[in-house]
N, C-alpha and C positions, 0 to 999 in steps of 0.2 A: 908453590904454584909453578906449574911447568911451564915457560916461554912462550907455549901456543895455546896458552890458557889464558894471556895478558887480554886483560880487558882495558884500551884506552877510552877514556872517554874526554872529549872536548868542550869546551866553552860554546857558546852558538856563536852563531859566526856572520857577518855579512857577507854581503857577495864578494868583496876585494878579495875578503881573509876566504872564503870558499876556492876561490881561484889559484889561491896562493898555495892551498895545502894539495889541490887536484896537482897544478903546476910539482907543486914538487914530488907528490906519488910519483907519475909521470917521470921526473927524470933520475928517482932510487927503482923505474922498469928499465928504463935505457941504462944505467950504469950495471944493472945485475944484483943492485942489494937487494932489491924484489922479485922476485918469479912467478908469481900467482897472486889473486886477491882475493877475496869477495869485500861486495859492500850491499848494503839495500841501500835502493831511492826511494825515498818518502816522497809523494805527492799531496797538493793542499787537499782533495778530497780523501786523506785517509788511505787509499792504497799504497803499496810500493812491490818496489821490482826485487829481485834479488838477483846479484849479477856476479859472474865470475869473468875475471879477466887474468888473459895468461896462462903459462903452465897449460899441462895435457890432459884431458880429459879423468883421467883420476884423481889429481891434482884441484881441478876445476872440484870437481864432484867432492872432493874432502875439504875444500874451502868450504863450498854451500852450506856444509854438514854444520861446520865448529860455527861458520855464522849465526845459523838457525839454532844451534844448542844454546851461545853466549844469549842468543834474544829470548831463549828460554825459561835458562837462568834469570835474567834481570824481571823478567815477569813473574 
């Protein structure tokens, strides 16, 4: 499995442990180990957002992609 095929998946988490993991994305952007992201937001009604952050607009646009592929997959 190629590195950008890694599917993490987490434990659920509360709000502290939610913060904790934001907090640290957050600061592997400021030191450089990260450059780009996506993530989806789940809201209670069942929607969500899919959101790219960082990196340049192709960068953005190939995150969205592998996100929505992985959520693909898992379905």
């Amino acid at each position: 499995m190629d590195k950008n095929d890694k599917v993490v998946r987490g434990a659920a988490m509360g709000q502290s442990e939610t913060v904790a993991a934001l907090q640290e994305l957050m600061e592997k952007f400021q030191s450089g180990e990260i450059t780009c992201a996506a993530i989806r937001l789940f809201r209670p009604d069942g929607t969500w957002d899919d959101i790219a952050l960082g990196g340049d607009e192709q960068e953005q646009a190939e995150a969205l992609t592998n996100l929505r592929h992985a959520h693909e997959r898992a379905n």
